[in-house]
Structure formats: structure tokens, C-alpha cells
PQR file of N, CA, C, O and H, with PARSE charges and radii, in Angstrom:
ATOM      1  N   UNK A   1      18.695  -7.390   2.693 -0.4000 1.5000
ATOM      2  CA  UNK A   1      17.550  -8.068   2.148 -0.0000 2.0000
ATOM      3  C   UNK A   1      16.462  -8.206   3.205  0.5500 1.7000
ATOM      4  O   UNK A   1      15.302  -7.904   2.926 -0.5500 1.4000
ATOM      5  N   UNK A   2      16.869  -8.739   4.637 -0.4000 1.5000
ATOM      6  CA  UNK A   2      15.855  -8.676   5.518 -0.0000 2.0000
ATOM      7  C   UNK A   2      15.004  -7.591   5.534  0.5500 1.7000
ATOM      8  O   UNK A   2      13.781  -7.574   5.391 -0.5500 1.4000
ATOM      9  H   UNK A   2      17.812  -8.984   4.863  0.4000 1.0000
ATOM     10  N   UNK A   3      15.931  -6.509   5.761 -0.4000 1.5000
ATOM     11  CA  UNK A   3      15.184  -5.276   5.972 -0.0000 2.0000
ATOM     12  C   UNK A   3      14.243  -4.689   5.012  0.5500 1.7000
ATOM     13  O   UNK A   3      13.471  -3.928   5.595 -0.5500 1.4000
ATOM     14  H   UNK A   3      16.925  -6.523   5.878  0.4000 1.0000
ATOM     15  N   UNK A   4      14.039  -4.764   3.813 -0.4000 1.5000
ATOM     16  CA  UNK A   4      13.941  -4.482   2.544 -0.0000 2.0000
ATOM     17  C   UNK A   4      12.377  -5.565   2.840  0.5500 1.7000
ATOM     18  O   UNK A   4      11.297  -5.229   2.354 -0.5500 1.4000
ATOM     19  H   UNK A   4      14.667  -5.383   3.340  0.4000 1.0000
ATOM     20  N   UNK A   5      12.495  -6.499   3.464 -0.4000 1.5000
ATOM     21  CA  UNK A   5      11.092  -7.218   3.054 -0.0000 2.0000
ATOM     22  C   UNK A   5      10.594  -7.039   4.377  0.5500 1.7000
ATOM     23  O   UNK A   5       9.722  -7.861   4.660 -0.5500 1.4000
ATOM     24  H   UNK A   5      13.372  -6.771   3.859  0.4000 1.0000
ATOM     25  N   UNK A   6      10.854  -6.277   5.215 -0.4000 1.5000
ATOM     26  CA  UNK A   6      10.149  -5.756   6.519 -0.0000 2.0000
ATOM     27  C   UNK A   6       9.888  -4.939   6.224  0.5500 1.7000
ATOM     28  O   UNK A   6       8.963  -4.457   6.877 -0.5500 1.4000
ATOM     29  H   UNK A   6      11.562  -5.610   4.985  0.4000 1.0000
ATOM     30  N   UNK A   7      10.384  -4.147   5.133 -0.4000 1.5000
ATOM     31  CA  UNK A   7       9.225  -2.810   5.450 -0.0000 2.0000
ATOM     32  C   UNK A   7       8.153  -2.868   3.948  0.5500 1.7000
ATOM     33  O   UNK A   7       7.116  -2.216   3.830 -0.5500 1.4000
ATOM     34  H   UNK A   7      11.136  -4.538   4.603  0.4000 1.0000
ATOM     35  N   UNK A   8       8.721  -3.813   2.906 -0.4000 1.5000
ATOM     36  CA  UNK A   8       7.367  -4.314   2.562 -0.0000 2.0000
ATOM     37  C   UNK A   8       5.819  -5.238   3.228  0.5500 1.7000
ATOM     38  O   UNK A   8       4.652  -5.389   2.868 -0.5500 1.4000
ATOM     39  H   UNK A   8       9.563  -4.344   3.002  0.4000 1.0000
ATOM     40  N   UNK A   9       6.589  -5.626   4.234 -0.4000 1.5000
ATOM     41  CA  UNK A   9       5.526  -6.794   5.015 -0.0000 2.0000
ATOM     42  C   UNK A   9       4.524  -4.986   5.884  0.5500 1.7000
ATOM     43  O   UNK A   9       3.323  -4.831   6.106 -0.5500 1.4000
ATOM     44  H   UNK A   9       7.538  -5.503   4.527  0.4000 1.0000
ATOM     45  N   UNK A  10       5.389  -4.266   6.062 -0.4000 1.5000
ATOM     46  CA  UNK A  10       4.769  -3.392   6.659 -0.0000 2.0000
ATOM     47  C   UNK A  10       3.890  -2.211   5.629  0.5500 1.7000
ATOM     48  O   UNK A  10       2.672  -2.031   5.661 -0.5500 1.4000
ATOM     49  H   UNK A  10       6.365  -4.392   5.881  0.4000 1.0000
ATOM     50  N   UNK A  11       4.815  -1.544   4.799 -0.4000 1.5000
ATOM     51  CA  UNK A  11       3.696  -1.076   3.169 -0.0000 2.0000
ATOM     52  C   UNK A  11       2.912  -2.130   3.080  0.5500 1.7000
ATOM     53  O   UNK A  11       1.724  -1.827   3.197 -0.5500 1.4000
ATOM     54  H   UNK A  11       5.804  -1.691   4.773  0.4000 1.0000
ATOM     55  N   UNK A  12       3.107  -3.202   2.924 -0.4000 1.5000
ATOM     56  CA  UNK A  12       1.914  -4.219   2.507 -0.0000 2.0000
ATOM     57  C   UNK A  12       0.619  -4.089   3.314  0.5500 1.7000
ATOM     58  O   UNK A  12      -0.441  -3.858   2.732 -0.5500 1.4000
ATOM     59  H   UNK A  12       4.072  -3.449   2.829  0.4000 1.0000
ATOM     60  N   UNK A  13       0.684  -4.233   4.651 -0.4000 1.5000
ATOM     61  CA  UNK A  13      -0.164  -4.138   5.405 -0.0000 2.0000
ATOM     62  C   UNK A  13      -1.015  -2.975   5.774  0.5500 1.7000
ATOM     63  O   UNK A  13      -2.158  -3.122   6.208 -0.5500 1.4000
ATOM     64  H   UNK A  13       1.546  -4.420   5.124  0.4000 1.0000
ATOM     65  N   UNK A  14      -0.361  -1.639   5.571 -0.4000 1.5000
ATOM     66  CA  UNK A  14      -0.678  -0.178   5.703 -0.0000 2.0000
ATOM     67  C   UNK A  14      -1.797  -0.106   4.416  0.5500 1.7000
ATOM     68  O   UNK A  14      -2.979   0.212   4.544 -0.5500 1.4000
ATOM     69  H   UNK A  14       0.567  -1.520   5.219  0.4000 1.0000
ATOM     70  N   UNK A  15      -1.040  -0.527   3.002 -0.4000 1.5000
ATOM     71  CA  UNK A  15      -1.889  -0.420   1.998 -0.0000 2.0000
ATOM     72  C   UNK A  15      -3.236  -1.259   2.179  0.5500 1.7000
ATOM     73  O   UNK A  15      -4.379  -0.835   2.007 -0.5500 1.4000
ATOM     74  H   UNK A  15      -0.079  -0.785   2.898  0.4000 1.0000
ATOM     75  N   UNK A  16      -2.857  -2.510   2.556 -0.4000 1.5000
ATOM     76  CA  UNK A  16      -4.679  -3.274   2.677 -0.0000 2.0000
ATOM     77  C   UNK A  16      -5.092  -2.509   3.665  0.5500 1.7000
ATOM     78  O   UNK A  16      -6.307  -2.338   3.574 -0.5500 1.4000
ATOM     79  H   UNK A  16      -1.928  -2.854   2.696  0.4000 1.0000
ATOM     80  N   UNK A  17      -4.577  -1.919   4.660 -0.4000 1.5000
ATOM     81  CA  UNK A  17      -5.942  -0.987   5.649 -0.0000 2.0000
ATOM     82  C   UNK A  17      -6.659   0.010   4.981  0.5500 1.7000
ATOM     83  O   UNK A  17      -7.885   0.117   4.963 -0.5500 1.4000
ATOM     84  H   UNK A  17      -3.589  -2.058   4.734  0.4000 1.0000
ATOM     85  N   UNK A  18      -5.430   1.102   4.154 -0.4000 1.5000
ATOM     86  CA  UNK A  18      -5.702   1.914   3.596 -0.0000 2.0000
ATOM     87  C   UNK A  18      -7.248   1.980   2.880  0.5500 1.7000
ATOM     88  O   UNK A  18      -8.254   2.669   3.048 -0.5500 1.4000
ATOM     89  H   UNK A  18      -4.434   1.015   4.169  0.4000 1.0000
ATOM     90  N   UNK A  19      -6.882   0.957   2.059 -0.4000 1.5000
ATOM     91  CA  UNK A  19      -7.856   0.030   0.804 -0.0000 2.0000
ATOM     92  C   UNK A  19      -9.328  -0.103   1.623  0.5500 1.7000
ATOM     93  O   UNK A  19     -10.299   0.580   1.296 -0.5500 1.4000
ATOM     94  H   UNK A  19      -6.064   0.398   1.923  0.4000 1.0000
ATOM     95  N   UNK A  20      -9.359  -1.037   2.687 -0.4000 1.5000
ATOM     96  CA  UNK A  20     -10.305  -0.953   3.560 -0.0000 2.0000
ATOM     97  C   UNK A  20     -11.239   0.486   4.305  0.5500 1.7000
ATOM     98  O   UNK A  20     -12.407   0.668   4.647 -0.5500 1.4000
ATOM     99  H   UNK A  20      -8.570  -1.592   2.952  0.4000 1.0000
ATOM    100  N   UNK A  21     -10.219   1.146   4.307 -0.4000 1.5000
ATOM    101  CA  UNK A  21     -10.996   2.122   4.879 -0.0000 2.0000
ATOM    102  C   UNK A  21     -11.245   3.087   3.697  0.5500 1.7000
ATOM    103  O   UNK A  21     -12.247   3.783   3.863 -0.5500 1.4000
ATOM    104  H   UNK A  21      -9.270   0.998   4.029  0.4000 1.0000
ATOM    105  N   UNK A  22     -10.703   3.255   2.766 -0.4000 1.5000
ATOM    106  CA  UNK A  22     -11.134   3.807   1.686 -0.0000 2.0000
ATOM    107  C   UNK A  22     -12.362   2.829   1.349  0.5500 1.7000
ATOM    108  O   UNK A  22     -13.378   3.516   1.451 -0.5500 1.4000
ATOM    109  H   UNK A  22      -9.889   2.690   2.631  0.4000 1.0000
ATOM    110  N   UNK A  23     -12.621   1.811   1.072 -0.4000 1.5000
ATOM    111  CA  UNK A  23     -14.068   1.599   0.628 -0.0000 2.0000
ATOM    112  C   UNK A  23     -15.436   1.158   1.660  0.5500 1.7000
ATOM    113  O   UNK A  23     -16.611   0.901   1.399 -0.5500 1.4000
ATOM    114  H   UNK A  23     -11.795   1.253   0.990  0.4000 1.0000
ATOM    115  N   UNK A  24     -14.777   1.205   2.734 -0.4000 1.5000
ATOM    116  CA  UNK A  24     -15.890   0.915   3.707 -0.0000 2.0000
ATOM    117  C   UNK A  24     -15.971   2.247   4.777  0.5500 1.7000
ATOM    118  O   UNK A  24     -16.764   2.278   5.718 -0.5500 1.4000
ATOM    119  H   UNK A  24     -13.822   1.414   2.946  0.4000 1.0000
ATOM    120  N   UNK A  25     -15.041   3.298   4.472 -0.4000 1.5000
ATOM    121  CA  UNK A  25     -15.151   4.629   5.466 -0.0000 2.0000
ATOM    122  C   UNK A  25     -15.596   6.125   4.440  0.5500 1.7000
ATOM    123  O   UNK A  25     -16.567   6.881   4.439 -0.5500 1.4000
ATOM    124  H   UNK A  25     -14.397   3.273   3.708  0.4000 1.0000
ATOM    125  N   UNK A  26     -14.429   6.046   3.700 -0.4000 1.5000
ATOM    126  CA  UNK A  26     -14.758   6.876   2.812 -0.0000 2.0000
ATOM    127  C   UNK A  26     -15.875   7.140   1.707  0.5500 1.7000
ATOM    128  O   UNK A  26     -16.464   8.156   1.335 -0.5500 1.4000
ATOM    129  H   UNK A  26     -13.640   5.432   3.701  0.4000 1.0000
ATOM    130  N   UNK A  27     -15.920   5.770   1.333 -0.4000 1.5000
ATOM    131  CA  UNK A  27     -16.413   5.932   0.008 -0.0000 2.0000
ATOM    132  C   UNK A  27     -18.225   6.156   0.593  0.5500 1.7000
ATOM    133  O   UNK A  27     -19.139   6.880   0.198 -0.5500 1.4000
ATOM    134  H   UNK A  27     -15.442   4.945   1.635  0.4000 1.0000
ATOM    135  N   UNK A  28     -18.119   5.247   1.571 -0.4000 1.5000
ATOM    136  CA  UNK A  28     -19.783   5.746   2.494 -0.0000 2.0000
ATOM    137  C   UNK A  28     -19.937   7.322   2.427  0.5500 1.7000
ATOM    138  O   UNK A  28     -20.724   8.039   1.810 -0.5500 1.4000
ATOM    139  H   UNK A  28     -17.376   4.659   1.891  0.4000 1.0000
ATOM    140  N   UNK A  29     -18.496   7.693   3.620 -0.4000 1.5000
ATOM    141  CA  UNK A  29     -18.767   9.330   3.651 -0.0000 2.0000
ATOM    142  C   UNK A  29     -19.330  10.201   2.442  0.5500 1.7000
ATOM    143  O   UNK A  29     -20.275  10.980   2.318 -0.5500 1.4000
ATOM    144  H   UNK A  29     -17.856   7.110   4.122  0.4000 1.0000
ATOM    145  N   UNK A  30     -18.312   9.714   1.595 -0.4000 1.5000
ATOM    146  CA  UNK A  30     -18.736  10.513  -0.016 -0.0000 2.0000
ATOM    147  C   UNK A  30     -20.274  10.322  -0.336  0.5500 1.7000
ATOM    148  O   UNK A  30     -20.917  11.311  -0.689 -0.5500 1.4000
ATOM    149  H   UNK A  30     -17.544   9.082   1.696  0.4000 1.0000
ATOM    150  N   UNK A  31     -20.794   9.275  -0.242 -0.4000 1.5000
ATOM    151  CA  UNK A  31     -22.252   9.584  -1.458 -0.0000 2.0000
ATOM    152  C   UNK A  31     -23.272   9.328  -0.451  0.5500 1.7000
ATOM    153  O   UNK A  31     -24.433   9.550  -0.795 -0.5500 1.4000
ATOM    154  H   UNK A  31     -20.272   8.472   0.045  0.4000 1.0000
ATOM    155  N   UNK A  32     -23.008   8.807   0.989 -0.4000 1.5000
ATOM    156  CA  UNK A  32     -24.269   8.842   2.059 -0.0000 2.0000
ATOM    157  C   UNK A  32     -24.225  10.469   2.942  0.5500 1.7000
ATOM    158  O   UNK A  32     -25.220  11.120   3.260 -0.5500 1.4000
ATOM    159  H   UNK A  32     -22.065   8.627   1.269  0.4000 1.0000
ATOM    160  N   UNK A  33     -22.951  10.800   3.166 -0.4000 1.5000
ATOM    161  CA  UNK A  33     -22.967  11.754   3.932 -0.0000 2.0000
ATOM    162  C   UNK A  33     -22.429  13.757   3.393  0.5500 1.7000
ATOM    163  O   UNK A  33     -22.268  14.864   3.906 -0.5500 1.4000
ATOM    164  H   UNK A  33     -22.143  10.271   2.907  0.4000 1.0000
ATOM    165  N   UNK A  34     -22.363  13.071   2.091 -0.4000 1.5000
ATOM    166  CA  UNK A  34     -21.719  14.155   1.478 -0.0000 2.0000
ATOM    167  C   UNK A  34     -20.546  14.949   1.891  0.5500 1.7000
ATOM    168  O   UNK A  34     -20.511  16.173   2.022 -0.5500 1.4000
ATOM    169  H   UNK A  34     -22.493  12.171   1.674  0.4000 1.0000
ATOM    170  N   UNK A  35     -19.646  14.152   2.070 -0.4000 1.5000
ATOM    171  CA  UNK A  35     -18.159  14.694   2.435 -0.0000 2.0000
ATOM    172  C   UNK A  35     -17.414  14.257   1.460  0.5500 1.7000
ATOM    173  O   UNK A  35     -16.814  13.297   1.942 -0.5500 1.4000
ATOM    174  H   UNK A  35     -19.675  13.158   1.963  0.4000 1.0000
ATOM    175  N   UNK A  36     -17.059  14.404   0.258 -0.4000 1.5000
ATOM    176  CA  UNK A  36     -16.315  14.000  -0.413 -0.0000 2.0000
ATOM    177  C   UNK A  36     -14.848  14.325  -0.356  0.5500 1.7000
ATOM    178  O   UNK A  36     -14.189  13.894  -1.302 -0.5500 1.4000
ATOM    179  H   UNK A  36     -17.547  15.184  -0.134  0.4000 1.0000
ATOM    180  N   UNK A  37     -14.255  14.954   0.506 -0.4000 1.5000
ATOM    181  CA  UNK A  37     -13.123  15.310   1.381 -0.0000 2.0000
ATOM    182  C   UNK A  37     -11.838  14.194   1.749  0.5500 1.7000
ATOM    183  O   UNK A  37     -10.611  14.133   1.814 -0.5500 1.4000
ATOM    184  H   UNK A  37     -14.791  15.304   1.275  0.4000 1.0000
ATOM    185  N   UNK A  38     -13.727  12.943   2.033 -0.4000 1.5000
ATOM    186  CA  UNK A  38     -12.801  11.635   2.667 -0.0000 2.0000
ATOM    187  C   UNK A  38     -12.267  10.576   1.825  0.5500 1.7000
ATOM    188  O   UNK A  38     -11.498   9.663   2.125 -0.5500 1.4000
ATOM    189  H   UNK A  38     -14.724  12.993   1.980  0.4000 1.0000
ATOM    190  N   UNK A  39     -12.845  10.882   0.653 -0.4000 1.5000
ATOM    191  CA  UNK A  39     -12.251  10.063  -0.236 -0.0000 2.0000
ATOM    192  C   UNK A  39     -10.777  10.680  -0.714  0.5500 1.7000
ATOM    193  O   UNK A  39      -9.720  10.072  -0.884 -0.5500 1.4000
ATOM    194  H   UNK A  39     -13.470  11.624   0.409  0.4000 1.0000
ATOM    195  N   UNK A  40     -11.130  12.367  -0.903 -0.4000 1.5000
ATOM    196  CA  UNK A  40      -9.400  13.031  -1.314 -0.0000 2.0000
ATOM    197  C   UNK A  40      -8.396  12.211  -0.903  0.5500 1.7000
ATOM    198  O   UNK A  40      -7.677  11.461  -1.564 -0.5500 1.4000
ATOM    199  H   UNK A  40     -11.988  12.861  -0.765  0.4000 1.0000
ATOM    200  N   UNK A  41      -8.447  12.570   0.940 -0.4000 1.5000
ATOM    201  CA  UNK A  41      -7.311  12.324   1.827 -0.0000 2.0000
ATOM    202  C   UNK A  41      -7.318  11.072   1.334  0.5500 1.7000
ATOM    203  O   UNK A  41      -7.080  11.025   0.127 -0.5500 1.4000
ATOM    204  H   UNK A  41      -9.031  13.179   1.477  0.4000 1.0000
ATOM    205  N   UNK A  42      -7.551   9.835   1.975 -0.4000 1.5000
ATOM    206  CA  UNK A  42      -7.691   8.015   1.907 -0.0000 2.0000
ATOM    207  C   UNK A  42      -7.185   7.984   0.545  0.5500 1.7000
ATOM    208  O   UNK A  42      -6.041   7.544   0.428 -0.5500 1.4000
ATOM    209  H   UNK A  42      -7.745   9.873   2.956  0.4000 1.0000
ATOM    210  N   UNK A  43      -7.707   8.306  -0.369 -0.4000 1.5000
ATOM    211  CA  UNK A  43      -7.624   8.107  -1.686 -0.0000 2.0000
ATOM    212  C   UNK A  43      -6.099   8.572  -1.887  0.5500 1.7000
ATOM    213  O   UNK A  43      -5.403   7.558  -1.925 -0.5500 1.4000
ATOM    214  H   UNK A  43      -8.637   8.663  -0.274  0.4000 1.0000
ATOM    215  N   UNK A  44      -5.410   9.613  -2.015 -0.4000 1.5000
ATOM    216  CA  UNK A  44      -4.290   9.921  -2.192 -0.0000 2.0000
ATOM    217  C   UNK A  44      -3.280   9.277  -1.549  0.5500 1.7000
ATOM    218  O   UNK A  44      -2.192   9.026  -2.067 -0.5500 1.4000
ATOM    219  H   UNK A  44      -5.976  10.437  -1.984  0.4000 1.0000
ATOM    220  N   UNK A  45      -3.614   8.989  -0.391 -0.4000 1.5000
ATOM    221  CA  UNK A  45      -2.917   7.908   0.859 -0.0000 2.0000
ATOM    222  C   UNK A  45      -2.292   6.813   0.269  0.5500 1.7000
ATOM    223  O   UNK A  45      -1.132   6.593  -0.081 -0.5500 1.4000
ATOM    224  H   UNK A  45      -4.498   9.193   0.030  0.4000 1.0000
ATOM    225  N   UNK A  46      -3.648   5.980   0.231 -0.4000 1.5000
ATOM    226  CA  UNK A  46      -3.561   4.743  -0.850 -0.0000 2.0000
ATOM    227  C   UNK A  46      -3.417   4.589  -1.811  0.5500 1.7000
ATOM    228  O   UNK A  46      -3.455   3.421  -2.198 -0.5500 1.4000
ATOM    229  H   UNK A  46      -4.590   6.158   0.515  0.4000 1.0000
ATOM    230  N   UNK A  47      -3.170   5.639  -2.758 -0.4000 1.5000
ATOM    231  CA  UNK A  47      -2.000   6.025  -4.266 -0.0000 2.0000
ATOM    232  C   UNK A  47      -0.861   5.816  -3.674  0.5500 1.7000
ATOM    233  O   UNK A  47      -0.436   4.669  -3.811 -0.5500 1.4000
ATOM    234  H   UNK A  47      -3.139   6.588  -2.443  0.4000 1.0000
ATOM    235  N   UNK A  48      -0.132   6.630  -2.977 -0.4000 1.5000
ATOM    236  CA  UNK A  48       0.997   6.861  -2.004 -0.0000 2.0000
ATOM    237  C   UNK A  48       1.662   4.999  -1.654  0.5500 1.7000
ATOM    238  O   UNK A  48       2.694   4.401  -1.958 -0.5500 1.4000
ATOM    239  H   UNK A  48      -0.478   7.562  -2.865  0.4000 1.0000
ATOM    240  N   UNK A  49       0.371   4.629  -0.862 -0.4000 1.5000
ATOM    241  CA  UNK A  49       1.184   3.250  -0.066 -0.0000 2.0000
ATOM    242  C   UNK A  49       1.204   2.538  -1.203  0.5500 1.7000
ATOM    243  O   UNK A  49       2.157   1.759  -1.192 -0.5500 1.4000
ATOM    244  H   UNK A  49      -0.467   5.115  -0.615  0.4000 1.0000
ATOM    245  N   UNK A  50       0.349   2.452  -2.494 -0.4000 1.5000
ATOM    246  CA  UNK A  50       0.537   0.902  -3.513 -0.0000 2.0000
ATOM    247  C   UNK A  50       1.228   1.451  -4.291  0.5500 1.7000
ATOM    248  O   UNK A  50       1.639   0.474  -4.918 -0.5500 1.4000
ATOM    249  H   UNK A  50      -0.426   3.085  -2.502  0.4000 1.0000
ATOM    250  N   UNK A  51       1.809   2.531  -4.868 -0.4000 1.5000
ATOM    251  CA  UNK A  51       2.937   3.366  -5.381 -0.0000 2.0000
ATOM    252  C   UNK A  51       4.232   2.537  -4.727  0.5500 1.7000
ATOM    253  O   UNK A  51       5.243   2.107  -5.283 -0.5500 1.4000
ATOM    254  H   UNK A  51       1.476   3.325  -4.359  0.4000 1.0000
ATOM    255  N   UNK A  52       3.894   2.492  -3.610 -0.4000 1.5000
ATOM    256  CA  UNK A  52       5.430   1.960  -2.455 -0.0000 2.0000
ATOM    257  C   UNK A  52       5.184   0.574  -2.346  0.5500 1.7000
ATOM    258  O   UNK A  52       6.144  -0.154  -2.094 -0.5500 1.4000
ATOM    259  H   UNK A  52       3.073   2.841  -3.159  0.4000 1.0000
ATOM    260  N   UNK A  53       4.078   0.094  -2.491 -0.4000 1.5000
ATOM    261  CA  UNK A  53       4.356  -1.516  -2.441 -0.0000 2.0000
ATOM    262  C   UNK A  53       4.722  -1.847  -4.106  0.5500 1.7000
ATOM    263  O   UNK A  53       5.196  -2.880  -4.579 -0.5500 1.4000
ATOM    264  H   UNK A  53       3.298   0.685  -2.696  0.4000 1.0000
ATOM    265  N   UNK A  54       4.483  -1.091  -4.518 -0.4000 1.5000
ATOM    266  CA  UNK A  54       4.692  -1.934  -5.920 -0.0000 2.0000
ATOM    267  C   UNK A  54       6.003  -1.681  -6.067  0.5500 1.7000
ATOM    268  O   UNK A  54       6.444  -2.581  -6.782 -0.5500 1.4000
ATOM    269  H   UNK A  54       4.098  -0.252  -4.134  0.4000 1.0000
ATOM    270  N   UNK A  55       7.060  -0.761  -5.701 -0.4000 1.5000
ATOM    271  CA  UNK A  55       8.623  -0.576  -6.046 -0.0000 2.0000
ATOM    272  C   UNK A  55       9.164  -1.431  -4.703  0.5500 1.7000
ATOM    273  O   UNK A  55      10.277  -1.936  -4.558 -0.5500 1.4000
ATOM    274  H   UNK A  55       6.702  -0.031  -5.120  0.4000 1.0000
ATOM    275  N   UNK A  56       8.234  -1.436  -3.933 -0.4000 1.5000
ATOM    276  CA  UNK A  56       8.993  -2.522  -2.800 -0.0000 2.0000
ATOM    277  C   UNK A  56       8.961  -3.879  -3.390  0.5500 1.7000
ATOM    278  O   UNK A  56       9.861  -4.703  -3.226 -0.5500 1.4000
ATOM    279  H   UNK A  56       7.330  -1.026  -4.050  0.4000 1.0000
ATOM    280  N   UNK A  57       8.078  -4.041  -3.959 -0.4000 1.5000
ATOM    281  CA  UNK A  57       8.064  -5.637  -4.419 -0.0000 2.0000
ATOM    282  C   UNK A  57       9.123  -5.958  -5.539  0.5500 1.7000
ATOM    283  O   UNK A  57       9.632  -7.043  -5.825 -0.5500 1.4000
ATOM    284  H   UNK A  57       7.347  -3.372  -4.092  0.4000 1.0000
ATOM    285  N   UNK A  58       9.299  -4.804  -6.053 -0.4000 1.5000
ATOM    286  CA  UNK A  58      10.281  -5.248  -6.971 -0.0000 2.0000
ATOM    287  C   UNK A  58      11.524  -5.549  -6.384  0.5500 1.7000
ATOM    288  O   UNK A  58      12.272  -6.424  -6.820 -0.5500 1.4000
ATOM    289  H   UNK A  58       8.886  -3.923  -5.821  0.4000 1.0000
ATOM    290  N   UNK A  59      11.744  -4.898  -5.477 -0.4000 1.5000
ATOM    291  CA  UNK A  59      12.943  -4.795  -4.633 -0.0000 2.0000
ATOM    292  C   UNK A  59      13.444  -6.087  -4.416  0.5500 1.7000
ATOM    293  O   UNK A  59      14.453  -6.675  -4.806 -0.5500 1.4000
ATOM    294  H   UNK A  59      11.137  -4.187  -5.123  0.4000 1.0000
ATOM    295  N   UNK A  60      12.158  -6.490  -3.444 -0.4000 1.5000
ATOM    296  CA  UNK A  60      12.474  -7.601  -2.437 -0.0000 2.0000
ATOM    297  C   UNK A  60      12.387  -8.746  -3.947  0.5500 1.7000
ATOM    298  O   UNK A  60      13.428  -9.361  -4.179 -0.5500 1.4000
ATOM    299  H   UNK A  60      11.339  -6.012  -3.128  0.4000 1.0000
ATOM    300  N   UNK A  61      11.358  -8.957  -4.762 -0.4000 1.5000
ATOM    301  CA  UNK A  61      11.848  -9.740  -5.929 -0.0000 2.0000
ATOM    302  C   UNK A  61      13.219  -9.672  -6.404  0.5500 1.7000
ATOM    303  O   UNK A  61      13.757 -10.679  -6.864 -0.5500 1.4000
ATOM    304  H   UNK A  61      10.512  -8.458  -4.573  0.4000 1.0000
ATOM    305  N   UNK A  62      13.851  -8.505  -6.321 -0.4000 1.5000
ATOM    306  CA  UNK A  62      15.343  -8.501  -7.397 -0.0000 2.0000
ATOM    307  C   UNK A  62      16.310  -9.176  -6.082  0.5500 1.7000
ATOM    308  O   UNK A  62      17.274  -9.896  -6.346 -0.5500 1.4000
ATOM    309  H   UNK A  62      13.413  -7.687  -5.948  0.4000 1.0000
ATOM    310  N   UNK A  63      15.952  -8.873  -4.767 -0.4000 1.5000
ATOM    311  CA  UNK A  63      16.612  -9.038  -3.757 -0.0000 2.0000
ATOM    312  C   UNK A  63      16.643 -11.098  -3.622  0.5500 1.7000
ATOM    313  O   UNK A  63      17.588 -11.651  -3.061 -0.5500 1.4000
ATOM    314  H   UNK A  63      15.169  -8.289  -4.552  0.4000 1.0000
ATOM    315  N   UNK A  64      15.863 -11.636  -4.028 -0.4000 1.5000
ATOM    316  CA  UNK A  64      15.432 -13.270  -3.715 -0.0000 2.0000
ATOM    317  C   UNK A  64      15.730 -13.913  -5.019  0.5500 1.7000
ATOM    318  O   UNK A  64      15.927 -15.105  -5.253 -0.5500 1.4000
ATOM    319  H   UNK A  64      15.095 -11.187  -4.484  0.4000 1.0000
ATOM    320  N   UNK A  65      15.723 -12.801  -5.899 -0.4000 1.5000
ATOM    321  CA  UNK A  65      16.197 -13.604  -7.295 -0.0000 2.0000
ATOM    322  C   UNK A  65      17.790 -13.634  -7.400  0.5500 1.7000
ATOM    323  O   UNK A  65      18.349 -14.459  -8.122 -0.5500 1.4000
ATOM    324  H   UNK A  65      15.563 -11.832  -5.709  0.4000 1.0000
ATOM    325  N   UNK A  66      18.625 -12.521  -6.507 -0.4000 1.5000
ATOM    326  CA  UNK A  66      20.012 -12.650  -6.162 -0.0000 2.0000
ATOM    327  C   UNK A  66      20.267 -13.876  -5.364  0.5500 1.7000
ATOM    328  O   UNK A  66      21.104 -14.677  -5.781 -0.5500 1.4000
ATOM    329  H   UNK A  66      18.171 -11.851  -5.920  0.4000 1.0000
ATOM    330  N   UNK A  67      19.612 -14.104  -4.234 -0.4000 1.5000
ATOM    331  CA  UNK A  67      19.876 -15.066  -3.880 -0.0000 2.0000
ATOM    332  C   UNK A  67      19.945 -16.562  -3.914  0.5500 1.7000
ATOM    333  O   UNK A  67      20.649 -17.421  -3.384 -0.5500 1.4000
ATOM    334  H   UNK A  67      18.933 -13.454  -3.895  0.4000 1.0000
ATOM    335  N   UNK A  68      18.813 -16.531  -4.849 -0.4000 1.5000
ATOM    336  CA  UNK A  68      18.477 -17.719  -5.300 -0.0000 2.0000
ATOM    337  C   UNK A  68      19.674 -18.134  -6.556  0.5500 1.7000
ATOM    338  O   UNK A  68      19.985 -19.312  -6.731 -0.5500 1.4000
ATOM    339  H   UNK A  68      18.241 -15.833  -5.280  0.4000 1.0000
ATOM    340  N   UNK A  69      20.080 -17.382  -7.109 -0.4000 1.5000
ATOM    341  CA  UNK A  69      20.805 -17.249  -8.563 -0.0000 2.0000
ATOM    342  C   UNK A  69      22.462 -17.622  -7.482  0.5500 1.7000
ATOM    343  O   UNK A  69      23.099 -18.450  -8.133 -0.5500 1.4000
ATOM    344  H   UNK A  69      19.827 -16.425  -6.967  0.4000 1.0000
ATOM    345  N   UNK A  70      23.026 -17.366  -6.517 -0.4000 1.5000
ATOM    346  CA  UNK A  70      23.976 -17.383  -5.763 -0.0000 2.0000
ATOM    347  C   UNK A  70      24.879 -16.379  -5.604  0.5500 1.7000
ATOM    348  O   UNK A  70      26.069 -16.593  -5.835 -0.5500 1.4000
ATOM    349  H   UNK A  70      22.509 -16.693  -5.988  0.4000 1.0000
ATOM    350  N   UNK A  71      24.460 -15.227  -5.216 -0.4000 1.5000
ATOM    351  CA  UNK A  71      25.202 -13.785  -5.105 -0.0000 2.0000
ATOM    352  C   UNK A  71      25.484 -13.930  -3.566  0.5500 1.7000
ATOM    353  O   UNK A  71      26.070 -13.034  -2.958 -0.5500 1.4000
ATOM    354  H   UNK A  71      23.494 -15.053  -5.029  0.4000 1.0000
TER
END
């Protein structure tokens, strides 16, 4: 269980950068600088990491609802 919510604390954190730099790096590049390239990469990234936080959360939820319940 520990482990399981360490590497959500860590997806968690990867995804809000992700997020960040997708709308304050990329999304600039795309329509000020005409690279729309940078949104591909970032963009697919951050599909990728909230794809993984969202099955991590379930995890670590099914993981705290065992414990709490007395497994």
C-alpha cells in the first residue's frame, strides 16, 4: 500500500507539471510561434501521466478502503 501511494504522490506531481507546461510552454509555442509540434509531444505526455493518475487513484482508493474496512 505504501508503495502504491508513492508512486501516485509522484504521477500526481509529474502530471500537474506536465499540465503546466502544456499550457504555459506549449500552447504559447503553438499559436505565437507556430510550432505546433509542442503541443503533440506535452499533449500526449499528459494523456499518458492522467491516464496513470487516474488508475493510480483507484488503486490507492481500493488500497485505504481495505484498510479502513479491516483487511
Amino acid at each position: 500500500m505504501k508503495k502504491t501511494f508513492s508512486w501516485f504522490r509522484k504521477v500526481a506531481l509529474a502530471e500537474g507539471i506536465s499540465f503546466l507546461v502544456l499550457l504555459g510552454i506549449a500552447m504559447p509555442l503553438k499559436y505565437f510561434a507556430d510550432m505546433p509540434m509542442a503541443v503533440t509531444i506535452v499533449g500526449s505526455l499528459h494523456g499518458i501521466l492522467f491516464v496513470a493518475f487516474f488508475i493510480l487513484a483507484r488503486e490507492v482508493m481500493s488500497d485505504y478502503k481495505k484498510v479502513l474496512n479491516g483487511w
